[in-house]
DSSP file (Angstrom, degrees, kcal/mol; ACC not computed):
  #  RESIDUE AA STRUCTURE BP1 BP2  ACC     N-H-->O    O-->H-N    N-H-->O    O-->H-N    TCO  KAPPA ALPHA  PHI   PSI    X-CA   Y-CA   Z-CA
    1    1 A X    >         0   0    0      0, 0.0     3,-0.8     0, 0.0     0, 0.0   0.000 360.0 360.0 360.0 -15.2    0.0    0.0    0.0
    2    2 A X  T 3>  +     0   0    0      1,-0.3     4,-0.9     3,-0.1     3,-0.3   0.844 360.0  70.8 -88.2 -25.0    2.7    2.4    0.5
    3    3 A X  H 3> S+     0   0    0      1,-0.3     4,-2.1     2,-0.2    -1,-0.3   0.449  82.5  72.8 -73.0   9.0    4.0    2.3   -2.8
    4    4 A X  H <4 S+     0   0    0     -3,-0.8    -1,-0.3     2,-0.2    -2,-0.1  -0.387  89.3  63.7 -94.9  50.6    0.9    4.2   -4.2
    5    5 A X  H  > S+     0   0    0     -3,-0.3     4,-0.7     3,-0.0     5,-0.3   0.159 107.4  42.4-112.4 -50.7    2.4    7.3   -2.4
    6    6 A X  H >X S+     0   0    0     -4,-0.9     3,-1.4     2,-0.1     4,-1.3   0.984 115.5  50.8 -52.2 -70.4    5.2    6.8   -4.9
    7    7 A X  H 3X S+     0   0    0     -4,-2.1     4,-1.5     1,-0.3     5,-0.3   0.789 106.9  53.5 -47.3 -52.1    2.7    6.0   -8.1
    8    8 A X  H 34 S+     0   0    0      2,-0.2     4,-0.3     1,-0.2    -1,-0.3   0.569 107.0  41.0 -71.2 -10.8    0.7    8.7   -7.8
    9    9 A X  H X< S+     0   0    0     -3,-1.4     3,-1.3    -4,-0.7    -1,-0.2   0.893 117.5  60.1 -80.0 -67.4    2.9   11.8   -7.7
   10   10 A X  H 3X S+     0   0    0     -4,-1.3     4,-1.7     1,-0.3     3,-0.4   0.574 103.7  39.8 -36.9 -26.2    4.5   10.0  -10.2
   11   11 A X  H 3X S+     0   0    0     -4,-1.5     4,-0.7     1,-0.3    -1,-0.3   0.734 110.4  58.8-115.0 -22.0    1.7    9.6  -12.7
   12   12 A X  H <4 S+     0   0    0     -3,-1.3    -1,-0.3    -4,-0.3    -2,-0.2  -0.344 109.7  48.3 -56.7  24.8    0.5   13.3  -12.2
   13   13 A X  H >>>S+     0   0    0     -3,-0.4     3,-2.4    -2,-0.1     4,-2.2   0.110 112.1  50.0-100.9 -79.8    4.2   14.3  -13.3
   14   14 A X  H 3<5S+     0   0    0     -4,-1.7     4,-0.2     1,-0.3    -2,-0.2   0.759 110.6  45.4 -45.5 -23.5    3.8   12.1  -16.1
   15   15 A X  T 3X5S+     0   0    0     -4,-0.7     4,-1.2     2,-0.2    -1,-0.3   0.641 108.3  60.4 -83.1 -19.7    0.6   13.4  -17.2
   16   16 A X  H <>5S+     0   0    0     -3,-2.4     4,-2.6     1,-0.2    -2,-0.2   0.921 107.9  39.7 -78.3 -44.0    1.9   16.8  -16.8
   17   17 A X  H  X5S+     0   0    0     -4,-2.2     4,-2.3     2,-0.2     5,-0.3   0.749 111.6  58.3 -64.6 -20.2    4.9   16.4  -19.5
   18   18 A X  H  ><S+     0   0    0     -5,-0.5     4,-3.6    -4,-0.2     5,-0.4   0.894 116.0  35.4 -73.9 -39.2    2.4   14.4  -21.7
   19   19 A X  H >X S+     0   0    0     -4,-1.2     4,-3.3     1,-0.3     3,-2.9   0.828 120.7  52.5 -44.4 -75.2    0.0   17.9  -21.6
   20   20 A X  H 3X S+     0   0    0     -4,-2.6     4,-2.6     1,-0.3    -1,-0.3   0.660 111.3  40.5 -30.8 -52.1    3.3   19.9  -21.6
   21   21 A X  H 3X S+     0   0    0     -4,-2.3     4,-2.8     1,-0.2     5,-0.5   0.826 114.7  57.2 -85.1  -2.5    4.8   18.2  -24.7
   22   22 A X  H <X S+     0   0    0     -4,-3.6     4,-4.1    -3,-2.9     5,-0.2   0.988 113.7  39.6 -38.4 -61.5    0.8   18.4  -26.3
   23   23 A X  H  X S+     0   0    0     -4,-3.3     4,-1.4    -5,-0.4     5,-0.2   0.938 113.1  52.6 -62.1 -47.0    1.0   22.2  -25.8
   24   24 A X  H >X S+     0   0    0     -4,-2.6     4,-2.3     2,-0.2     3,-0.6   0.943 112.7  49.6 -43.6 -57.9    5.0   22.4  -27.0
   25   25 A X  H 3X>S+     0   0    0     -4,-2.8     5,-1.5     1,-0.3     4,-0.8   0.995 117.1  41.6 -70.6 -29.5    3.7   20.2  -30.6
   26   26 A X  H 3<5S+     0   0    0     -4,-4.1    -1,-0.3    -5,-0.5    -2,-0.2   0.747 111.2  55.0 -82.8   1.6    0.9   22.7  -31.2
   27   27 A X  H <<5S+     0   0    0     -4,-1.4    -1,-0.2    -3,-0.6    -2,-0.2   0.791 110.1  40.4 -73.3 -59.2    2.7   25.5  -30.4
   28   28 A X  H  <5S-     0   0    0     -4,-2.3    -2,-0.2    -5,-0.2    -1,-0.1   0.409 122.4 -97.9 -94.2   5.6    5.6   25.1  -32.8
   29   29 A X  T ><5 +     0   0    0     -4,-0.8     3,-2.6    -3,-0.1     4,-0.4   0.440  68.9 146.5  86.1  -4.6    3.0   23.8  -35.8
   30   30 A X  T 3 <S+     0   0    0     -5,-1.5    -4,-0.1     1,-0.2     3,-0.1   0.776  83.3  36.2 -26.3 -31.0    3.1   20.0  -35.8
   31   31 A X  T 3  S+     0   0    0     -6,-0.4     3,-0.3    -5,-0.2    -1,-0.2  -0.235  86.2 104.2-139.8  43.3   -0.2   19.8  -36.7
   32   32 A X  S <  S+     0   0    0     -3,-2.6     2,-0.2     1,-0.2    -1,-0.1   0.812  87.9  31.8 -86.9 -14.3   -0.6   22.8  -38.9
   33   33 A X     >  +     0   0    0     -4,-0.4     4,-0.5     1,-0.1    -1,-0.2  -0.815  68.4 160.2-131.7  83.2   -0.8   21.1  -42.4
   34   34 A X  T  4 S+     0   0    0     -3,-0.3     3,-0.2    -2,-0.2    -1,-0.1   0.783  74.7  46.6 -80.5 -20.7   -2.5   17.5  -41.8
   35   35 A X  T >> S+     0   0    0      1,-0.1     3,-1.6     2,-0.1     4,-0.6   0.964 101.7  58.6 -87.9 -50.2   -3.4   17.1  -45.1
   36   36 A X  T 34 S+     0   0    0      1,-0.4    -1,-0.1     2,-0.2    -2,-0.1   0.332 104.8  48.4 -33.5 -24.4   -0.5   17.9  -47.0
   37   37 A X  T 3< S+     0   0    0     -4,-0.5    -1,-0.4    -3,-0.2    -2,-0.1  -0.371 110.4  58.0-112.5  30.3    2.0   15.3  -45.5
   38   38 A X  T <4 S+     0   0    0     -3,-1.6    -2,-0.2     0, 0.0    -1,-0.1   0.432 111.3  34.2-143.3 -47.9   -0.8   12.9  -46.1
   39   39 A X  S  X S+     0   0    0     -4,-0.6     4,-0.6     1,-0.1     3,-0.5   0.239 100.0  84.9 -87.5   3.0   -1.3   13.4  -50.5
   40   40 A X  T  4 S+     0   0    0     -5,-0.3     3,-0.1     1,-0.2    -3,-0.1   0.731  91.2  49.3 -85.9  -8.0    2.8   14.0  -50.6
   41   41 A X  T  4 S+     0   0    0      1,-0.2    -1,-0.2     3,-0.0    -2,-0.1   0.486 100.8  64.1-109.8  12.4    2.9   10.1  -50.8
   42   42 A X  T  4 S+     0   0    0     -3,-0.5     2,-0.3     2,-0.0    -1,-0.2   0.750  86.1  72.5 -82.6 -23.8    0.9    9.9  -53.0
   43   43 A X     <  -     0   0    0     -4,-0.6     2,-0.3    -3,-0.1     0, 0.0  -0.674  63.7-146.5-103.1 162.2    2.5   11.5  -55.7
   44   44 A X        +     0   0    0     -2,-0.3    -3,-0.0     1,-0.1    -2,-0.0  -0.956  22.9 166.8-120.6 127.1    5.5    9.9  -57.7
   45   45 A X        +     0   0    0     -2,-0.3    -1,-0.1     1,-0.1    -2,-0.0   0.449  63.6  77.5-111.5  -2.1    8.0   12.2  -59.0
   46   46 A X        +     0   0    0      2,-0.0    -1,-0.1     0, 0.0    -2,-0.0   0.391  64.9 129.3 -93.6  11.6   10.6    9.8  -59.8
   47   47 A X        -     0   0    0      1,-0.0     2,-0.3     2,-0.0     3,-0.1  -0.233  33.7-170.5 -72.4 134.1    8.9    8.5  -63.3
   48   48 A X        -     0   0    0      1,-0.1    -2,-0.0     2,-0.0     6,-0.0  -0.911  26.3-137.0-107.0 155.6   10.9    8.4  -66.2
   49   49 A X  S    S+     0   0    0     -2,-0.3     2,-1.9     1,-0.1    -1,-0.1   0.888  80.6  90.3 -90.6 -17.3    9.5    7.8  -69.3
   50   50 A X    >>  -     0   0    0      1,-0.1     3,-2.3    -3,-0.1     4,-0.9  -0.272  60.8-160.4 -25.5  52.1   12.4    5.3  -70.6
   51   51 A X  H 3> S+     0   0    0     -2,-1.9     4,-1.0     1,-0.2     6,-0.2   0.698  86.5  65.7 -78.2  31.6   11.1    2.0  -69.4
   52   52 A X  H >4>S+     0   0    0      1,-0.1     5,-1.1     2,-0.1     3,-0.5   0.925 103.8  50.7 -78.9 -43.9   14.7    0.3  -69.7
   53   53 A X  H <45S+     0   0    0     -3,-2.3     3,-0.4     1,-0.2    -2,-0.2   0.724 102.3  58.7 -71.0 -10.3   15.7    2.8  -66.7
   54   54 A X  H 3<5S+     0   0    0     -4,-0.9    -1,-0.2     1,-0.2    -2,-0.1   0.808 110.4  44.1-102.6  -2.9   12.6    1.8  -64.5
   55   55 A X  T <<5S-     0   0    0     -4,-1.0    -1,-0.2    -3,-0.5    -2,-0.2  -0.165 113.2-117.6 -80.2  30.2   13.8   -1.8  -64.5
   56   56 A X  T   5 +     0   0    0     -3,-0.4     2,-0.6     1,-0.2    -3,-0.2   0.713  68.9 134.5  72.1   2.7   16.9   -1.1  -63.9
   57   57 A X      < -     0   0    0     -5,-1.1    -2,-0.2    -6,-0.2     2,-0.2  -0.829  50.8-136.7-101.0 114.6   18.2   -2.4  -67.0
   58   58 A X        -     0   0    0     -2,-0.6     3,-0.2     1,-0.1    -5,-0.0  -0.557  14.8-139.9 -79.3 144.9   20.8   -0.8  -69.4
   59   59 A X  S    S+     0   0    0      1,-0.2    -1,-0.1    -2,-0.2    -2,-0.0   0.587 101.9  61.1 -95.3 -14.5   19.6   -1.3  -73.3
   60   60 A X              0   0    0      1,-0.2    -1,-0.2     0, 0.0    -3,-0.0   0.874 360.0 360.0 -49.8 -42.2   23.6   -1.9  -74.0
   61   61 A X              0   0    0     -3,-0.2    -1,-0.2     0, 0.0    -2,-0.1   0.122 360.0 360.0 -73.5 360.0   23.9   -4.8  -71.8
């Protein structure tokens, strides 16, 4: 029983640094562009239109 004198400070400290780091991500803009980072994997910039270079295969060889 005694060791809930320990737990409980302890988990009210931990609950204050998760709030702390909440306010800290929204603060600096973590969560200012949610969609954006969300369609950027969608798009493919790497296409070539050569398809010997998008297997990997030289047309000498």
């Amino acid at each position: 029983m005694e060791v809930i004198y320990g737990l409980i400070p302890g988990m009210i400290l931990l609950g204050l640094v998760a709030v702390g780091v909440l306010f800290w991500a929204a603060r600096s803009g973590q969560f200012d562009d949610m969609e954006g980072e969300a369609s950027r994997i969608l798009m493919d910039e790497d296409i070539t239109s050569d398809p010997s270079e998008q297997n990997g295969r030289d047309e000498n060889s």
